[in-house]
C-alpha positions as protocol buffer text, in pm:
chain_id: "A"
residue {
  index: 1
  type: UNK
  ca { x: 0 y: 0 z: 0 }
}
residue {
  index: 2
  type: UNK
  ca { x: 89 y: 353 z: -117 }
}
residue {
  index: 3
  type: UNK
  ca { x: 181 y: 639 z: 170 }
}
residue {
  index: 4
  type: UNK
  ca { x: -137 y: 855 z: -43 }
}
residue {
  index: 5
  type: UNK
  ca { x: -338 y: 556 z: -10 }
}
residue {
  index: 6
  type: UNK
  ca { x: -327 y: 539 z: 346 }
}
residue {
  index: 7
  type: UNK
  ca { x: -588 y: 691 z: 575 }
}
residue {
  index: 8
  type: UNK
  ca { x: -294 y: 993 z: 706 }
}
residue {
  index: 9
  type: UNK
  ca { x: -497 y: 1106 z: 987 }
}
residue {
  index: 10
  type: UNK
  ca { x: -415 y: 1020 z: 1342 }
}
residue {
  index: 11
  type: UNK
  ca { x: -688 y: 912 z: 1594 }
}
residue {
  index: 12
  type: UNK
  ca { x: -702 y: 1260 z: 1775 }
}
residue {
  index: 13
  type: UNK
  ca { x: -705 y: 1268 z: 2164 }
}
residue {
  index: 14
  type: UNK
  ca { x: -1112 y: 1381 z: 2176 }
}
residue {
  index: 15
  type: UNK
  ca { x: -1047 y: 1500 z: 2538 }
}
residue {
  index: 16
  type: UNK
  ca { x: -769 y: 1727 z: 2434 }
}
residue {
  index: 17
  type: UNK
  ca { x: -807 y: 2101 z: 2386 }
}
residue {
  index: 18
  type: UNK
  ca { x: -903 y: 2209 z: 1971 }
}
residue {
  index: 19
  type: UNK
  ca { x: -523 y: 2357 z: 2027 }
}
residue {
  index: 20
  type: UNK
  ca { x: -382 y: 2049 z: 2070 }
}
residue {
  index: 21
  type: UNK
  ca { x: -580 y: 1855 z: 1847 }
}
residue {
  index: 22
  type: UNK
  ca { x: -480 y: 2103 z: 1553 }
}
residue {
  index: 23
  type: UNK
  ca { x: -117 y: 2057 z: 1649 }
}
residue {
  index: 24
  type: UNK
  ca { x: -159 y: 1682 z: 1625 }
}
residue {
  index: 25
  type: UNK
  ca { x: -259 y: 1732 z: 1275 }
}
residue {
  index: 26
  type: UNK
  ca { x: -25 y: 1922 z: 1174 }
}
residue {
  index: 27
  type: UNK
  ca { x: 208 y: 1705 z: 1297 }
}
residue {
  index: 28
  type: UNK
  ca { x: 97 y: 1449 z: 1076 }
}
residue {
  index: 29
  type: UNK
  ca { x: 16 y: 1705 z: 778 }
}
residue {
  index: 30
  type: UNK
  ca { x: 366 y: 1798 z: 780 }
}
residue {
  index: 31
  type: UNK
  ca { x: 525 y: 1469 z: 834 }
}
residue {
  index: 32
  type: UNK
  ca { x: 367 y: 1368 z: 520 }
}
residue {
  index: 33
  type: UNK
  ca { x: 416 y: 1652 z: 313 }
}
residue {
  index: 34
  type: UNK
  ca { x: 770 y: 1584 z: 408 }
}
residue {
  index: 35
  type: UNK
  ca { x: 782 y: 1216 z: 315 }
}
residue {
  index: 36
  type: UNK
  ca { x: 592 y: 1272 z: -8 }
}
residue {
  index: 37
  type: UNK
  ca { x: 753 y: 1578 z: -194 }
}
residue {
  index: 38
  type: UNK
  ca { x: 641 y: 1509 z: -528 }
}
residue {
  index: 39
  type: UNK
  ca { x: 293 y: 1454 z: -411 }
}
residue {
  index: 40
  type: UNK
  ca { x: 275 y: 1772 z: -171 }
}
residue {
  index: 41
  type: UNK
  ca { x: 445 y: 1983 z: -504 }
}
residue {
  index: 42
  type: UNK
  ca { x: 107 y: 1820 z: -661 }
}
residue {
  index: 43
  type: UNK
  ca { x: -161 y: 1922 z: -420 }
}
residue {
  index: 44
  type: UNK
  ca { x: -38 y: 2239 z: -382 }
}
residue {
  index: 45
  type: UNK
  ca { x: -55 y: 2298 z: -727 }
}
residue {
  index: 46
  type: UNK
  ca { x: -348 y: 2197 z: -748 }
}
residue {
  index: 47
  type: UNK
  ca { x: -480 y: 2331 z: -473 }
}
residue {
  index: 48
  type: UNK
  ca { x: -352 y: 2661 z: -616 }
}
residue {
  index: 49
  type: UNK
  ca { x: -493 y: 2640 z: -976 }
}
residue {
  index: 50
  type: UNK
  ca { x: -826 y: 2759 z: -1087 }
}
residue {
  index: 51
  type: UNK
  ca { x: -950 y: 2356 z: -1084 }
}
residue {
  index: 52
  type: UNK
  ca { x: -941 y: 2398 z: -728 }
}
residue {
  index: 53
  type: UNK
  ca { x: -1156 y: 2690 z: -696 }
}
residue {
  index: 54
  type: UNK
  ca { x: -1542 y: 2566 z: -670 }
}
residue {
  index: 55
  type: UNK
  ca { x: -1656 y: 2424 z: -363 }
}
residue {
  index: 56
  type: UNK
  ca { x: -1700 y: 2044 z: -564 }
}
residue {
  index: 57
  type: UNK
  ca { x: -1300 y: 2023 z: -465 }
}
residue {
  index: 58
  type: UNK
  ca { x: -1312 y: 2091 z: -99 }
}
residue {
  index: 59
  type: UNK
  ca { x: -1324 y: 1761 z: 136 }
}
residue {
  index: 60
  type: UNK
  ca { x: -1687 y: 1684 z: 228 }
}
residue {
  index: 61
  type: UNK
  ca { x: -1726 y: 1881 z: 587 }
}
residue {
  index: 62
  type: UNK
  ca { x: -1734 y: 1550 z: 761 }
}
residue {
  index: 63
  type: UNK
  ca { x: -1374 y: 1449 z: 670 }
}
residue {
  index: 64
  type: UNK
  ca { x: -1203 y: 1796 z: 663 }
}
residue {
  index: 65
  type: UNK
  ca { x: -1089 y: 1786 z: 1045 }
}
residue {
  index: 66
  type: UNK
  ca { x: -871 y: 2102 z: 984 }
}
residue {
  index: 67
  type: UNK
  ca { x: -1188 y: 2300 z: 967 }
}
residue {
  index: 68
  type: UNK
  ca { x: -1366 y: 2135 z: 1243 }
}
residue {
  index: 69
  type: UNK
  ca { x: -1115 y: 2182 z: 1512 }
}
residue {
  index: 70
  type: UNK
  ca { x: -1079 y: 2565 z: 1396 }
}
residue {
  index: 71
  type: UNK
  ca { x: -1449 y: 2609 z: 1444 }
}
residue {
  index: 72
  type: UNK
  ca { x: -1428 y: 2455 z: 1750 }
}
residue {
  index: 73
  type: UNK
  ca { x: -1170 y: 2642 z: 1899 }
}
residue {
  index: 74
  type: UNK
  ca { x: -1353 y: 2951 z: 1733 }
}
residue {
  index: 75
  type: UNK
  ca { x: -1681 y: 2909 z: 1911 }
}
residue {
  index: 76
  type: UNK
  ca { x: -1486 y: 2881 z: 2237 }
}
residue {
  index: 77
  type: UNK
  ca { x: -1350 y: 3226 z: 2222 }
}
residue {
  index: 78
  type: UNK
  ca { x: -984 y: 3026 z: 2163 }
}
residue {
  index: 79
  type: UNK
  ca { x: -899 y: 3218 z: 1814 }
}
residue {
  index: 80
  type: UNK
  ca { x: -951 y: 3504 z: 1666 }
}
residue {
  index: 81
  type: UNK
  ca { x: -1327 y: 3587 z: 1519 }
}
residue {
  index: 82
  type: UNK
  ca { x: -1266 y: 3579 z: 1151 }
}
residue {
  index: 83
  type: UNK
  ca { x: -1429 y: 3414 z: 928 }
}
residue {
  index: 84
  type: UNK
  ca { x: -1342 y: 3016 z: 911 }
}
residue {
  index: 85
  type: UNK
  ca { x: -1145 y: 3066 z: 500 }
}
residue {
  index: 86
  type: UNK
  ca { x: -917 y: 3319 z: 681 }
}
residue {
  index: 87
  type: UNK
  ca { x: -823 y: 3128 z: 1016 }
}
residue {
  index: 88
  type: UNK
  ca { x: -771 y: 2815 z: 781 }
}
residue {
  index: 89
  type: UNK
  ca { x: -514 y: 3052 z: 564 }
}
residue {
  index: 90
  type: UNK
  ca { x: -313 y: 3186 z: 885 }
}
residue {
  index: 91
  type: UNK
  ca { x: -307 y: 2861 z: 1031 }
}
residue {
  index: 92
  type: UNK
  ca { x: -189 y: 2633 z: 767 }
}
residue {
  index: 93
  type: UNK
  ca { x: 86 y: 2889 z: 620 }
}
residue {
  index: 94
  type: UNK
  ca { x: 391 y: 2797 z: 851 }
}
residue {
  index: 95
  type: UNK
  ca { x: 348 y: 2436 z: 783 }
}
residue {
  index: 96
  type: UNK
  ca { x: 321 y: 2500 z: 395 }
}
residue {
  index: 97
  type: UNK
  ca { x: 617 y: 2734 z: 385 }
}
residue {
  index: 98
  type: UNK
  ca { x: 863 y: 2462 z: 606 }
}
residue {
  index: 99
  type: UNK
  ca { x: 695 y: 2179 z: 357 }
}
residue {
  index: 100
  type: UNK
  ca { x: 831 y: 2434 z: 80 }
}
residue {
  index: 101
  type: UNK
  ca { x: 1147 y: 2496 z: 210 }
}
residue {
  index: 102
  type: UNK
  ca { x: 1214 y: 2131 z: 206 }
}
residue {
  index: 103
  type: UNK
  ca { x: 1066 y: 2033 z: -108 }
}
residue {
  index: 104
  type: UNK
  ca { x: 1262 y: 2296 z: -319 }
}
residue {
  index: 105
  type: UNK
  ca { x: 1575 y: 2386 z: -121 }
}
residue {
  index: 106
  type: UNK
  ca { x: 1617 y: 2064 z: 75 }
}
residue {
  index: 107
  type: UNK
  ca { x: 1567 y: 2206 z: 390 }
}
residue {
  index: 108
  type: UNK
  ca { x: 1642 y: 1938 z: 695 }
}
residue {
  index: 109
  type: UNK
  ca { x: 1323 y: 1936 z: 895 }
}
residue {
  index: 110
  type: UNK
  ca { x: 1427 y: 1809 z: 1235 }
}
residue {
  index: 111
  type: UNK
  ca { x: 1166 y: 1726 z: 1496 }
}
residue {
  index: 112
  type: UNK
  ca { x: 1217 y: 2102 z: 1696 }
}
residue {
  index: 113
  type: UNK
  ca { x: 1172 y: 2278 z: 1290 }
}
residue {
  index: 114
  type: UNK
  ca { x: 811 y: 2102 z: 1271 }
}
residue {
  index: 115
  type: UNK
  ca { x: 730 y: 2187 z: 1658 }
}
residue {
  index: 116
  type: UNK
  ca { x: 864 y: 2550 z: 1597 }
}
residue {
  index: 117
  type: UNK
  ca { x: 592 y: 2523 z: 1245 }
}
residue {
  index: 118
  type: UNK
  ca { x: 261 y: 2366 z: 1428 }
}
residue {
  index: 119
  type: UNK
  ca { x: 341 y: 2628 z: 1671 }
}
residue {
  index: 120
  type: UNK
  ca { x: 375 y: 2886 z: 1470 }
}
residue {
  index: 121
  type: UNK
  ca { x: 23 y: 2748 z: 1297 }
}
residue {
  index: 122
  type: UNK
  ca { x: -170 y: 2832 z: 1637 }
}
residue {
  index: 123
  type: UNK
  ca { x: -17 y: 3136 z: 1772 }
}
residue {
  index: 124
  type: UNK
  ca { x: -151 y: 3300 z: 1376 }
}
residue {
  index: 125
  type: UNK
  ca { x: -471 y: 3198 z: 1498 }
}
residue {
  index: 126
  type: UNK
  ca { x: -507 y: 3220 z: 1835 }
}
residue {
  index: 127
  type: UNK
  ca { x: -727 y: 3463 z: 2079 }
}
C-alpha cells in the first residue's frame, strides 16, 4: 500500500483542547508533506490552480478535520473571530512554507523545525 493511499490522519485525543488537536494534525500534515515531496508539489498545485476553486474540490465537511477543530476552537472564544477561509489561511501557512522549504531547497526538517511550524500554525490563529 501507497503512503497517499493510506488513511494519514491520526486518531485525535477527543479529550484534548481544539489547540492540541490542531497541532496533532499538523504534525501528521507535515510529516507527510515531508515524506511525499512530489505529491505535496502536486496538491499544492493543485490546490492553487483555478480547478481547485469551486466548492465540488473541498473535502466533504465530515472528513475535513482542519476546519472542524478551527471552528471549534472559534466558538470557544480560543482564536480570533474571523471568518473560518481566513483562520484556515493563517493557520496552515507555517506548515506549507517549512513543507516548501524542504521540497525545493532541501531544507532538513528536524523534529524542533516542525514543533517551531505547528506552533507557529496556532499562535496565527489564536485569541
Amino acid at each position: 500500500m501507497s503512503v497517499t493511499s493510506r488513511p494519514c490522519w491520526p486518531d485525535l485525543e477527543a479529550a484534548a483542547p481544539p489547540p492540541e488537536r490542531l497541532r496533532q494534525l499538523f504534525r501528521v500534515l507535515l510529516r507527510l508533506f515531508i515524506a511525499v515531496p512530489d505529491e505535496f508539489r502536486f496538491m499544492e498545485l493543485y490546490y492553487y490552480s483555478p480547478y481547485a476553486t469551486s466548492d465540488a474540490s473541498r473535502l466533504p465537511t465530515e472528513k475535513n478535520l482542519i476546519p472542524q477543530v478551527i471552528r471549534e476552537a472559534r466558538e470557544q472564544g480560543l482564536c480570533q473571530k474571523a471568518p473560518l477561509p481566513v483562520l484556515e489561511a493563517l493557520a496552515c501557512g507555517p506548515v506549507v512554507a517549512l513543507a516548501k522549504e524542504h521540497s525545493n531547497r532541501n531544507l532538513a526538517v528536524t523534529k524542533e523545525t516542525i514543533e517551531l511550524a505547528v506552533t507557529a500554525s496556532w499562535h496565527a490563529i489564536r485569541a
